[in-house]
DOVO-970490 format. One record per residue (C-alpha): x, y, z. Coordinates in steps of 0.001 Angstrom, whole numbers, plus 500000, padded with zeros to 6 digits. Last residue first. Layout:
{u:X, v:Y, w:Z};
...
This chain:
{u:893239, v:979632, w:645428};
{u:895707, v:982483, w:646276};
{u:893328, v:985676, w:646403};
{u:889770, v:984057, w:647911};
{u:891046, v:982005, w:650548};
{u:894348, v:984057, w:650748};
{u:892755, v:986789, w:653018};
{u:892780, v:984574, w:655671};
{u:892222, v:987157, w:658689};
{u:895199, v:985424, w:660229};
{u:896323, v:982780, w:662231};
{u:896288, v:979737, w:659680};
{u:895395, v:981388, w:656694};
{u:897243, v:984774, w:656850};
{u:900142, v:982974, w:658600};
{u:900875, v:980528, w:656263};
{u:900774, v:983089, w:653383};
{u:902798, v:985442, w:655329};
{u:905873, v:982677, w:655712};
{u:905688, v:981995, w:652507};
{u:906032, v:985330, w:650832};
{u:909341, v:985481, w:653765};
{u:910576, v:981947, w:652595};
{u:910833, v:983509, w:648691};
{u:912450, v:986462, w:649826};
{u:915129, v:984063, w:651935};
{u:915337, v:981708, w:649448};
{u:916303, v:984554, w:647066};
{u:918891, v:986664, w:649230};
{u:920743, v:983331, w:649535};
{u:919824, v:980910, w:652912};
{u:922818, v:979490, w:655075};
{u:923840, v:976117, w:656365};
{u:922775, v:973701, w:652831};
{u:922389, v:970095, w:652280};
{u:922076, v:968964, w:648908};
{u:922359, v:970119, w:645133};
{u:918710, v:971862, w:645010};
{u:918505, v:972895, w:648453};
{u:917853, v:971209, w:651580};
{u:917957, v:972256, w:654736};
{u:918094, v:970525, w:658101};
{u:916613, v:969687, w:661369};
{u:913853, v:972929, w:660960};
{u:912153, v:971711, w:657980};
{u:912673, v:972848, w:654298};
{u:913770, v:970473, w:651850};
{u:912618, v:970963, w:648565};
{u:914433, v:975022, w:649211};
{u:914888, v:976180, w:645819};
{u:912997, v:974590, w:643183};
{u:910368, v:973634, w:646201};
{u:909988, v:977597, w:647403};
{u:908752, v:978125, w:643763};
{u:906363, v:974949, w:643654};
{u:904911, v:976464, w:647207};
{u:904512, v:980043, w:645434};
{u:902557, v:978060, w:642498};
{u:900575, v:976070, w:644564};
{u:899439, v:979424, w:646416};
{u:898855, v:980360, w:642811};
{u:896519, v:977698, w:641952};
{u:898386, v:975072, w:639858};
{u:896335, v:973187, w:636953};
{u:896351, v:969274, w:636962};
{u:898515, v:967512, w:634322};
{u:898479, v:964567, w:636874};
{u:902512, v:964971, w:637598};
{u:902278, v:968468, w:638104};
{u:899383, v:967884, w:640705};
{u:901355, v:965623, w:642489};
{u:903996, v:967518, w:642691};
{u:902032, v:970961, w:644220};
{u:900578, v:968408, w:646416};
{u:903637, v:966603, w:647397};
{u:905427, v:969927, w:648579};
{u:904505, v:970419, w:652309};
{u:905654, v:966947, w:652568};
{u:908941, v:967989, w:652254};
{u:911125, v:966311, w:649497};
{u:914229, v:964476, w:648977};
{u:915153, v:963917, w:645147};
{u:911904, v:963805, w:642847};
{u:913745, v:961544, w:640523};
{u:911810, v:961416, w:637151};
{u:909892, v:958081, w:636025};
{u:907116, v:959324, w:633339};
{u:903620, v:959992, w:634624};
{u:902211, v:957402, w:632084};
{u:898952, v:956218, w:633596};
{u:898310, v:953893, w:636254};
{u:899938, v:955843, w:638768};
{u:902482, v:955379, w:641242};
{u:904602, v:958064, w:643032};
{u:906998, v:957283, w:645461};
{u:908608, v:958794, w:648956};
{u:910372, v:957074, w:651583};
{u:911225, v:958467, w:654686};
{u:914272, v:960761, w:655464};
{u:914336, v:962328, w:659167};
{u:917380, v:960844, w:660655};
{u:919001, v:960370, w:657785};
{u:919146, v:964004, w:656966};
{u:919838, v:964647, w:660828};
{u:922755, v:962920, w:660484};
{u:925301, v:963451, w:663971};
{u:923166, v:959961, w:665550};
{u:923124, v:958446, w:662520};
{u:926344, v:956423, w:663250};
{u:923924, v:952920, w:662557};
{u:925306, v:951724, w:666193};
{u:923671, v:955127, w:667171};
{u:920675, v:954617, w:665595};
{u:919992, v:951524, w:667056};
{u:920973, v:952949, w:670579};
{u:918150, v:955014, w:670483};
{u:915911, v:951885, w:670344};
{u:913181, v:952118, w:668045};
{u:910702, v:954744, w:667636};
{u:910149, v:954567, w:663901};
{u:911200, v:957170, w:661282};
{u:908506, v:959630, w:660221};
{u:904965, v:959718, w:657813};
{u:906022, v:957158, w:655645};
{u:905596, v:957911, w:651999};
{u:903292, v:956745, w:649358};
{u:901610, v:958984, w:646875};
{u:898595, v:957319, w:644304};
{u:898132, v:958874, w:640812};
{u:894524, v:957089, w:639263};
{u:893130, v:957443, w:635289};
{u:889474, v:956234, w:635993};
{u:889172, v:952664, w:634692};
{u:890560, v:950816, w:637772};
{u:892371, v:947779, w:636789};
{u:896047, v:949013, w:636849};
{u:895768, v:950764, w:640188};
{u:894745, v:946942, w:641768};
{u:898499, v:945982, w:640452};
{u:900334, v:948875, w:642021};
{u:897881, v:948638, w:645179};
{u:899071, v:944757, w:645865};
{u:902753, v:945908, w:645571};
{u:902416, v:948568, w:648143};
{u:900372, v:945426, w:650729};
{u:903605, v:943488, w:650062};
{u:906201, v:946753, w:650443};
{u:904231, v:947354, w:653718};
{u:904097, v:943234, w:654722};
{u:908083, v:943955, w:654302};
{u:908357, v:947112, w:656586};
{u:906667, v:945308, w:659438};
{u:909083, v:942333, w:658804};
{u:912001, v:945050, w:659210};
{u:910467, v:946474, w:662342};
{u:910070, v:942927, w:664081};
{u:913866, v:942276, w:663055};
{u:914717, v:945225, w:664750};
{u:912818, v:944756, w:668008};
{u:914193, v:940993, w:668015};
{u:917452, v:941973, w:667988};
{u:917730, v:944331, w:670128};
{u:919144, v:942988, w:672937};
{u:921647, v:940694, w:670935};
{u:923500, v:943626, w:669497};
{u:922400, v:943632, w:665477};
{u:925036, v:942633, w:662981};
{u:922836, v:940266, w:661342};
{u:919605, v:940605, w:660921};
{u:917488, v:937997, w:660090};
{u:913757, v:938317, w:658098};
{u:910967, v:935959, w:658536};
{u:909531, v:937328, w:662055};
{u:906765, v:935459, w:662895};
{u:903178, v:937825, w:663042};
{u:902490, v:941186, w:663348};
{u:902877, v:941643, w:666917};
{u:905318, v:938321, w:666855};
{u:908199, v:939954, w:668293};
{u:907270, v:943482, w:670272};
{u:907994, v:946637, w:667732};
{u:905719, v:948654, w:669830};
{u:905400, v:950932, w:668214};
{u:903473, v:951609, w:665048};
{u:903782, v:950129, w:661634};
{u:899918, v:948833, w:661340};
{u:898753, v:951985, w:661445};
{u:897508, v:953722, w:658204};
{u:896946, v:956891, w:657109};
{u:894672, v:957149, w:653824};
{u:893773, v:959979, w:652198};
{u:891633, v:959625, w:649030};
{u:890661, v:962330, w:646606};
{u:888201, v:961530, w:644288};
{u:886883, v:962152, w:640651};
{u:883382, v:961163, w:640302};
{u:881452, v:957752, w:640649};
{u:882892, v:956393, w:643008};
{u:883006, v:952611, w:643914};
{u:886536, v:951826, w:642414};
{u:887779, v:954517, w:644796};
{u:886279, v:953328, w:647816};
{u:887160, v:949817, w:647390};
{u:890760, v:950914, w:646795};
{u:890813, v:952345, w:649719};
{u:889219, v:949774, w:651188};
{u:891675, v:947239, w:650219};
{u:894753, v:949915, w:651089};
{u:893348, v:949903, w:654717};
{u:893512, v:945821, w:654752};
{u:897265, v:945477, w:653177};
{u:898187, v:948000, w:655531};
{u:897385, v:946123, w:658393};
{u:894630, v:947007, w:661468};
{u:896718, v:947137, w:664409};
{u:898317, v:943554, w:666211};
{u:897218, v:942236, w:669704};
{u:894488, v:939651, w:667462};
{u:897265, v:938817, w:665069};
{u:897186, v:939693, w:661289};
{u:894710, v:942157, w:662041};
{u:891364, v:942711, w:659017};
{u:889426, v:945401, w:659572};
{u:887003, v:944216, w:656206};
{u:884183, v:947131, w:655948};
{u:886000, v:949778, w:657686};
{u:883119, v:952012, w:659500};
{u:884844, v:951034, w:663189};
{u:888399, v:951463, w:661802};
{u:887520, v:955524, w:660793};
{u:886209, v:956451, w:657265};
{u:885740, v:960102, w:657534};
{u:883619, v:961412, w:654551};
{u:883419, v:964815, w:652512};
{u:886811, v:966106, w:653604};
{u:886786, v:970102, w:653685};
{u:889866, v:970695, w:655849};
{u:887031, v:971722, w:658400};
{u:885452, v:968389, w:657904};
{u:889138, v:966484, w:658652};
{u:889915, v:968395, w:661817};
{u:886940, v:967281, w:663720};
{u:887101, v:964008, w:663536};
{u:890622, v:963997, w:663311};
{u:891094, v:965514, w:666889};
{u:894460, v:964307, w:666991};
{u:892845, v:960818, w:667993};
{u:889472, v:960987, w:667681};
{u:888391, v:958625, w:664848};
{u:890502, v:955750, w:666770};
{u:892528, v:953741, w:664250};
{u:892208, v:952114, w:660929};
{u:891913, v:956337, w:658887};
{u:890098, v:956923, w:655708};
{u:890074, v:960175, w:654420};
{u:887591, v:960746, w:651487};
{u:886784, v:964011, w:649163};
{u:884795, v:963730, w:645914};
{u:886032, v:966179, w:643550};
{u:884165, v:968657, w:641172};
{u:886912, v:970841, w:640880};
{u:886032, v:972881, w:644163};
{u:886809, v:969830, w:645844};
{u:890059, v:969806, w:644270};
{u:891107, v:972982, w:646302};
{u:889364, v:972071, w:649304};
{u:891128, v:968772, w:650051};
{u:894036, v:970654, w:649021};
{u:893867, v:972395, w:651739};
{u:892170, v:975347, w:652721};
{u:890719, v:975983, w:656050};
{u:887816, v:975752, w:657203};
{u:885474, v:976777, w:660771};
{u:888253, v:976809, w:662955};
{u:889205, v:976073, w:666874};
{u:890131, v:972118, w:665948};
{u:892667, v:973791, w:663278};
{u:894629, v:975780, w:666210};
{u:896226, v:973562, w:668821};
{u:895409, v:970318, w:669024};
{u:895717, v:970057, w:664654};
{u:898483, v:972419, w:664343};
{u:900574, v:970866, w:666874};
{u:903060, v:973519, w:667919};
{u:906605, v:971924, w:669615};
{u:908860, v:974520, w:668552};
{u:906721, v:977794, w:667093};
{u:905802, v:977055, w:663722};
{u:907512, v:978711, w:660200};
{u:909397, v:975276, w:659591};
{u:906239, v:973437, w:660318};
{u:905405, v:973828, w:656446};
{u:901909, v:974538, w:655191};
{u:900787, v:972924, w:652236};
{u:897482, v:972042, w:653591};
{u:897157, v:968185, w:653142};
{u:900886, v:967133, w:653510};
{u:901828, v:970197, w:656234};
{u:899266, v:968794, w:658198};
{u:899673, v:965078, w:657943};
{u:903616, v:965706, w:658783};
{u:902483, v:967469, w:661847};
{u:899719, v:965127, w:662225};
{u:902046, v:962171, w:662656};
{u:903630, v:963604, w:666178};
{u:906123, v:960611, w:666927};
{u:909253, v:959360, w:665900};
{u:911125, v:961606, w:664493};
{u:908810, v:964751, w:662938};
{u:909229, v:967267, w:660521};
{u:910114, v:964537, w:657940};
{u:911904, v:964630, w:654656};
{u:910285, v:962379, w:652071};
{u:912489, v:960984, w:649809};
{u:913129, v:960087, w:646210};
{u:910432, v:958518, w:643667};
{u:908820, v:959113, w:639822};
{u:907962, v:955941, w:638500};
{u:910071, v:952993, w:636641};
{u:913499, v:952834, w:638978};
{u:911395, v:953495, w:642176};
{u:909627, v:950012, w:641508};
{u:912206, v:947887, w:641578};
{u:913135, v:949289, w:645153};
{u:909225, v:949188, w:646275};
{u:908644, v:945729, w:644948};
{u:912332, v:944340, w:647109};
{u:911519, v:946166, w:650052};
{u:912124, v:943598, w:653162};
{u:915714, v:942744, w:650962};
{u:916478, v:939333, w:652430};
{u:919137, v:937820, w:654832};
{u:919889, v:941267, w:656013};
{u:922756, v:943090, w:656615};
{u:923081, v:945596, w:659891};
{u:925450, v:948471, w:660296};
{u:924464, v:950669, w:657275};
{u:921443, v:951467, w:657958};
{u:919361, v:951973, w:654706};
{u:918585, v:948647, w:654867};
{u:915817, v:950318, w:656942};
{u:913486, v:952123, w:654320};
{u:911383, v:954246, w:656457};
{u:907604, v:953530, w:657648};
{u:906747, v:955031, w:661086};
{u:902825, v:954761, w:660132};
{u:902409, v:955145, w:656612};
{u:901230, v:958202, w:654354};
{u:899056, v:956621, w:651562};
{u:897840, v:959631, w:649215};
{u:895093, v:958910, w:646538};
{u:894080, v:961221, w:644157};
{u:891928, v:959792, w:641045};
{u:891978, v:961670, w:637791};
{u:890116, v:964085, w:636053};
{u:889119, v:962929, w:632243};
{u:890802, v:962894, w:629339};
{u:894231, v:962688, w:630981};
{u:895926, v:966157, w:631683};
{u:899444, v:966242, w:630402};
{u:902529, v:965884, w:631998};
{u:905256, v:967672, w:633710};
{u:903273, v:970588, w:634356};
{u:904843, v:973834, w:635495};
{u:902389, v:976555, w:634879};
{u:903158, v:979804, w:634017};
{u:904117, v:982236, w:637036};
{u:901262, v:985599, w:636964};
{u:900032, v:983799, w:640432};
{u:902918, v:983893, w:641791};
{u:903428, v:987582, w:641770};
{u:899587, v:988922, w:641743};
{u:898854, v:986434, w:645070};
{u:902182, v:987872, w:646874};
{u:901087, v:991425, w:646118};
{u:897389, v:990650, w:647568};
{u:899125, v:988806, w:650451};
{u:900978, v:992417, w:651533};
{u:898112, v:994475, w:650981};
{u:895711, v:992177, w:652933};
{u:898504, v:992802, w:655998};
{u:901448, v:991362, w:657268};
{u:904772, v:993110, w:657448};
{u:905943, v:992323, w:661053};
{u:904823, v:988546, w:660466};
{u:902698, v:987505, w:663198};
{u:904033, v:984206, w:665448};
{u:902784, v:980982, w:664918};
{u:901316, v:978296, w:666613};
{u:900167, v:980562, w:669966};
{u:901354, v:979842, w:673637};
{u:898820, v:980369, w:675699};
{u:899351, v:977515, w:677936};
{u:903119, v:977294, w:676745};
{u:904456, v:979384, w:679645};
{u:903053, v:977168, w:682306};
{u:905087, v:973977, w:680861};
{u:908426, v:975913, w:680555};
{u:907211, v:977279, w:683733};
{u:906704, v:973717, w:685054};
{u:909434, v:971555, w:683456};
{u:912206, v:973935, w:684334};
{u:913311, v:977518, w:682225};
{u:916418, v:976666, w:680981};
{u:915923, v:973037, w:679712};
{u:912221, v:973436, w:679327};
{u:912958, v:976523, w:677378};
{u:915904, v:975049, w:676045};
{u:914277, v:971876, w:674240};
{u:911487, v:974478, w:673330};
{u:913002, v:976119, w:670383};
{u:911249, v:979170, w:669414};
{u:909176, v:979777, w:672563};
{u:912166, v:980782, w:674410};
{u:909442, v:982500, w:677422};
{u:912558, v:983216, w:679725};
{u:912477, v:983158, w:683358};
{u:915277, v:984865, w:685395};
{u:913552, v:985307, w:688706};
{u:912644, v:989018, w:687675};
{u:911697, v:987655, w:684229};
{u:908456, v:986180, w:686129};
{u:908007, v:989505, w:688278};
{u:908406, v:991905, w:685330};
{u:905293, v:989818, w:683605};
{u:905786, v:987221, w:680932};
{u:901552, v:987371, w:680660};
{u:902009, v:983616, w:680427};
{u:904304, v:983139, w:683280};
{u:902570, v:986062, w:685840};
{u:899076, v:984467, w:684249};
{u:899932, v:980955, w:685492};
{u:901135, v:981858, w:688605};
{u:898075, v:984085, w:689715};
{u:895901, v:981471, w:688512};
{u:897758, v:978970, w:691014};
{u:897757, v:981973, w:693736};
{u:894280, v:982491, w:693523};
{u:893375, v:978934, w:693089};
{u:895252, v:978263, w:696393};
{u:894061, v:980935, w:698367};
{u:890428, v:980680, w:697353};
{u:890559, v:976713, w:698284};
{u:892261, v:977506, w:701593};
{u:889518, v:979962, w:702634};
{u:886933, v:977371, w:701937};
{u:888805, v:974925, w:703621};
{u:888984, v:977309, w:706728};
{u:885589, v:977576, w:706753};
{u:884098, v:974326, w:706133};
{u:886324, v:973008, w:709142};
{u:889255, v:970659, w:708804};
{u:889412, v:967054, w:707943};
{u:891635, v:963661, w:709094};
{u:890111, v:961018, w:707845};
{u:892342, v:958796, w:710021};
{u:894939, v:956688, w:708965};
{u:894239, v:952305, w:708018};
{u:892318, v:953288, w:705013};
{u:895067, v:955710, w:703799};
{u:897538, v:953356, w:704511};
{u:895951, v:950668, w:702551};
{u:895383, v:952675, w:699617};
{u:898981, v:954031, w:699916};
{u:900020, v:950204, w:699516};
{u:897774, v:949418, w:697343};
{u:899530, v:952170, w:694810};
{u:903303, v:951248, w:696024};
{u:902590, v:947606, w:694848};
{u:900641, v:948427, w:691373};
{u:903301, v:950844, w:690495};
{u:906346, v:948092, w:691358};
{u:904654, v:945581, w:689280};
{u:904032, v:948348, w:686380};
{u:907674, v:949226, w:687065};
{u:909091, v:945648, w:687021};
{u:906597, v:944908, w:683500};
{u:908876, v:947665, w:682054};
{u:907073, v:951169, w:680590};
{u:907639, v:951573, w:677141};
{u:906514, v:947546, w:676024};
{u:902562, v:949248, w:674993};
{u:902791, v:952552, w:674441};
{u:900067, v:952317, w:671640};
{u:897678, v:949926, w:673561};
{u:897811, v:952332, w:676529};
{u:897234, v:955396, w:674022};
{u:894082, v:953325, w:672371};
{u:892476, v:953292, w:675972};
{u:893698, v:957264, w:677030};
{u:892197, v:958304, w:674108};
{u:890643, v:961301, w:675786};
{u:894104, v:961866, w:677844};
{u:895359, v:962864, w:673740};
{u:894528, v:966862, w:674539};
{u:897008, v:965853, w:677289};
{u:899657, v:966649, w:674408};
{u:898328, v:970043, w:674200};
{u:900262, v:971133, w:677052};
{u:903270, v:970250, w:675656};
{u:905157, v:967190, w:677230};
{u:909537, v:967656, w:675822};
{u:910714, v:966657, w:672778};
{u:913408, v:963977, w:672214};
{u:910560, v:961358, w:670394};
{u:910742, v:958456, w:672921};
{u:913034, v:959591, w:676202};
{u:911693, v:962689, w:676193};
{u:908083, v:961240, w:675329};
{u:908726, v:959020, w:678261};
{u:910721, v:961315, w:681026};
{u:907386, v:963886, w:679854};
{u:904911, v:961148, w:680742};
{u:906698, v:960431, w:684004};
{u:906807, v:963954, w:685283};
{u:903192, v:964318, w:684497};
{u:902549, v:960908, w:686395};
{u:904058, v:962737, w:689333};
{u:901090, v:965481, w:689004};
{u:899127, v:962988, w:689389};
{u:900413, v:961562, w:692068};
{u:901056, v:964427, w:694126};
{u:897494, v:965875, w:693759};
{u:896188, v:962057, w:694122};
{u:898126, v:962428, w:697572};
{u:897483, v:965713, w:699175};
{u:893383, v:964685, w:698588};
{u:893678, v:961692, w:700182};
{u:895495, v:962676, w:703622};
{u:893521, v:965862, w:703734};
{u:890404, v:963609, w:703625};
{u:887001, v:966031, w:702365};
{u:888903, v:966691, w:699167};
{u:888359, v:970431, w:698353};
{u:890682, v:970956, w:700839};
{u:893546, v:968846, w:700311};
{u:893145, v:969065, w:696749};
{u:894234, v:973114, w:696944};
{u:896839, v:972518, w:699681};
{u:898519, v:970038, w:697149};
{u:898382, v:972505, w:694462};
{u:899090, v:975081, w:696669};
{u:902411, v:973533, w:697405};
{u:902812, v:972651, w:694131};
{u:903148, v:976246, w:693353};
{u:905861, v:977061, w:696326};
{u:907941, v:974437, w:694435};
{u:907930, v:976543, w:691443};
{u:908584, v:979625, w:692595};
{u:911580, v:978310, w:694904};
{u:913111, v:976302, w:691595};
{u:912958, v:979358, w:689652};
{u:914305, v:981380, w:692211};
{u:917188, v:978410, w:692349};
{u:917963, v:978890, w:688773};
{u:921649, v:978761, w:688780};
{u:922183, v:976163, w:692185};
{u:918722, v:974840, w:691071};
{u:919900, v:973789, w:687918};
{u:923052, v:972197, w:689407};
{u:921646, v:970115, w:691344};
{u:919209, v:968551, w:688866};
{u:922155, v:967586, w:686552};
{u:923384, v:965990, w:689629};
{u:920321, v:964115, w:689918};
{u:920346, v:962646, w:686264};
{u:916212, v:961576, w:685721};
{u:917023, v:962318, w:682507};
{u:916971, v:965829, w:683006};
{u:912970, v:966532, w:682667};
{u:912063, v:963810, w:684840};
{u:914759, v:965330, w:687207};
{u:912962, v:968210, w:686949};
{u:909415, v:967243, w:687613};
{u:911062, v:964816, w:690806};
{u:912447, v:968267, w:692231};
{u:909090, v:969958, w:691734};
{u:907932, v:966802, w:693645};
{u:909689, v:967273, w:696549};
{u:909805, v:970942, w:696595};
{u:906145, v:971035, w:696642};
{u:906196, v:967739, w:699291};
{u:908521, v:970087, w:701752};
{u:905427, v:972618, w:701634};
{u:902643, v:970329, w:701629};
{u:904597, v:968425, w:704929};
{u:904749, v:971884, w:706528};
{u:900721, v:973139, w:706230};
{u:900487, v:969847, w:707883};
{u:902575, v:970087, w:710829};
{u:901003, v:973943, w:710818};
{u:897850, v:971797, w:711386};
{u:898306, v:969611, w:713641};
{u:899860, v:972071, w:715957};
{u:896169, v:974305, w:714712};
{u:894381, v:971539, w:715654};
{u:892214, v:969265, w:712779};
{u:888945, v:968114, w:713277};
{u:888759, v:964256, w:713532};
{u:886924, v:961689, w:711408};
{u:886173, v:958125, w:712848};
């Protein structure tokens, strides 16, 4: 039976939205805090205007479902739900990676079927049993209340208030009007960890709606890339080996969460899990690779890999590929550069085609073919929950490359490494670790076997390199360190290290001589320019500028620096010159009128 609402009823009403905004704009910023109340406390006791705005927004939000939802009751509650599963997906990417829930990030709601297979072990069976409870249970009371509704009229007028005054909020925040600084927000763009921190989980959150990737140079202009074109561009070549007769093969391998972990120097293991890799980096050219990323976000360290763009110069947080690349027509990359050399251009990916927008990133970066896990001839798991394994991508890879007949570039990004490091996910465990606290034992171990069917399936390539007849230089790094256990780290005392905490491994393989030469700890930014150095392949003059920045500044990402003889707190009048000509490059192309297309490549 439906009633119409009185207007007792209905200020009663009007009342419960408003104490449920502050409500649940007090479980947002708990979710942000750690879910530490006291730390909750005492933001609102400094920010309490904040805390007022905010709350009065979920109050429309709720007012705004409750009215375009015939059932008040109903429509009050998915708004509060969903927006507390918000809360919860920021405590879990908090808790996972140490960033904050970007806007962009719900960009991945479209995969929401491989994303529940990827988070798989993050949320505890208790909570899913406790979800599942406290969901039929507001089913059931929601059956068992009365669809309670209110006339056309005044739902209509409630709808226009409420988007009216939730546009009106967003648009105060993103405009940074005098009103939205008048209640002390701050848009700290630059380093978002204290914008949400300062500014709350929802204007933090509001703010980055229009939030752009990069911001514009004071100095840009065609003028200003054409000088930077004539300078590096006039630089010799830097070749550390000569071209082979005929154009060579380019294959990079990034790997899912791959680092090396005997690195840690609080565990011992009953066998090395990378004995062909650490024979191997004594004969080839190998180092590090240092991560943008920990944890998480792989196509930030896929961007800077393929375009030569460094997330150093990118507001905190940006994701290229959400963001800004899916919006463009091309771009250049490397892809693009050797394309233009006759080169066939391949990415092969065993996961979902659409997650970080690949299939649409990957033709405007100018790849020729997208090989996703439901075109891979052999998909091969070693168990049925596991991902496709390395050893099975690198098989079509080199499938692909034996079957061309041209010069190709190959990117491959494989999966099989990713959380969750559950025991038996990729089969027994045949590694101990000693040291290890009981509890996390088994994730470790699990990690370390994951790292030793790697160095198997790495070994496999070296040998298949040797019988392909076009001269072939494959990269392998791992894309970012895994999300294991904080507390891991901590044992390992890497928790004040933000070298270690970033450093993946990095090595060149080829089957032709390109000599065996450290390459210390790079960024990924700077593999191409390397590789190409290493193949005898001729540097365009953006190559050229990113080979300069390299001699300098190898390491460039915003956890630490890295200069020639290590670690390094301050820039000299040179790296910061040289970082400048960068920065306007990267701009130009990726938010500017791209002038650099036709003068740097």
């Amino acid at each position: 039976m439906r009633h119409y609402m009185p207007g007792r009823r209905l200020g009663i009403m009007l009342l419960t939205f408003l104490v449920g905004g502050f409500v649940l704009n007090f479980i947002m910023q708990a979710a942000s805090l750690g879910m530490d109340v006291g730390s909750v406390f005492a933001w609102i006791s400094r920010y309490y205007w904040l805390y007022a705005a905010g709350s009065l927004f979920f109050f429309f939000v709720l007012l705004a479902f409750a009215a375009v939802i015939p059932n008040l009751y109903a429509g009050s509650l998915i708004a509060f739900i969903a927006c507390a599963i918000l809360g919860i997906a920021n405590y879990k990417k908090l808790g996972t990676t140490g960033e904050p829930l970007f806007p962009w990030d719900l960009m991945l709601v479209k995969n929401a079927g491989e994303m529940s297979k990827i988070t798989q072990g993050m949320v505890s069976p208790l909570a899913l049993v406790l979800a599942v409870v406290l969901i039929a249970g507001l089913i059931y009371l929601l059956r068992k209340l009365p669809r309670i509704r209110i006339g056309l009229p005044l739902r209509a007028g409630f709808t226009v208030l409420s988007a009216a005054m939730i546009a009106g909020f967003i648009v105060m925040v993103g405009g940074h009007s005098t009103l939205a600084t008048s209640i002390h927000y701050q848009d700290i763009y630059w380093d978002q960890k204290a914008n949400y921190t300062h500014n709350g989980f929802l204007f933090a959150f509001a703010g980055n709606l229009k939030q752009k990737v990069m911001e514009k140079p004071e100095n840009y202009s065609r003028e200003a890339i054409t000088r930077i074109a004539e300078k590096y561009g006039a630089l010799p070549d830097s070749s550390a080996a000569s071209a082979p007769a005929e154009a060579p093969n380019i294959m990079y391998m990034m790997d899912e969460a791959f680092f090396d972990p005997t690195r840690l120097p609080s565990f011992t293991f009953s066998e090395d899990p990378l004995k062909f890799i650490h024979r191997e980096e004594n004969n080839t050219p190998s180092g590090y690779m240092l991560s943008p990323e920990f944890g998480g976000n792989t196509a930030n360290i896929e961007f800077e890999a393929l375009t030569g763009m460094s997330m150093y110069f990118l507001n905190d947080g940006s994701i290229p590929y959400q963001q800004r690349i899916v919006k463009m027509s091309s771009l250049p990359s490397i892809v693009s550069i050797l394309k233009d050399r006759g080169y066939r251009a391949l990415a092969i990916h065993p996961f979902d085609e659409t997650f970080y927008n690949r299939n649409k990133v990957y033709p405007v970066l100018g790849f020729d073919r997208f090989i996703s896990q439901d075109q891979m001839t052999d998909a091969k798991r070693i168990t049925p929950e596991g991902y496709i394994s390395d050893l099975s991508a690198i098989k079509e890879a080199v499938r692909q490359l034996e079957s061309s007949g041209q010069p190709t570039f190959l990117h491959l990004v494989t999966m099989q490494n990713h959380f969750p490091f559950v025991k038996g996910h990729n089969g027994p465990n045949t590694i101990t670790v000693g040291g290890v606290k009981p509890e996390r034992k088994n994730e470790l171990e699990t990690y370390v076997q994951d790292t030793k069917l790697t160095d198997e399936a790495l070994a496999y390539l070296a040998e298949e390199l040797k019988a392909i007849k076009r001269p072939t230089v494959a990269v392998f790094w791992g894309d970012h360190l895994p999300a294991l256990s904080a507390d891991i780290y901590t044992q390992a005392g890497w928790d004040a290290n933000p070298r270690l905490k970033h450093e993946t491994k990095l090595l060149y393989m080829a089957n032709f001589d390109i000599g065996k030469q450290p390459v210390g700890t790079l960024s990924p930014a700077f593999i191409g320019p390397t590789v190409f150095e290493l193949a005898g392949q001729r540097l365009p003059a953006y190559y050229k500028l990113l080979d300069k920045v390299k001699s300098e500044l190898p390491g460039l990402s915003k956890s630490v620096l890295i200069g020639p003889s290590g670690v390094i707190t301050g820039l000299t009048a040179e790296q910061q010159a040289l970082l400048d000509d960068y920065r306007l490059v990267e701009y130009d192309m990726l938010e500017g009128e791209n002038y650099s297309q036709d003068l740097l490549f």
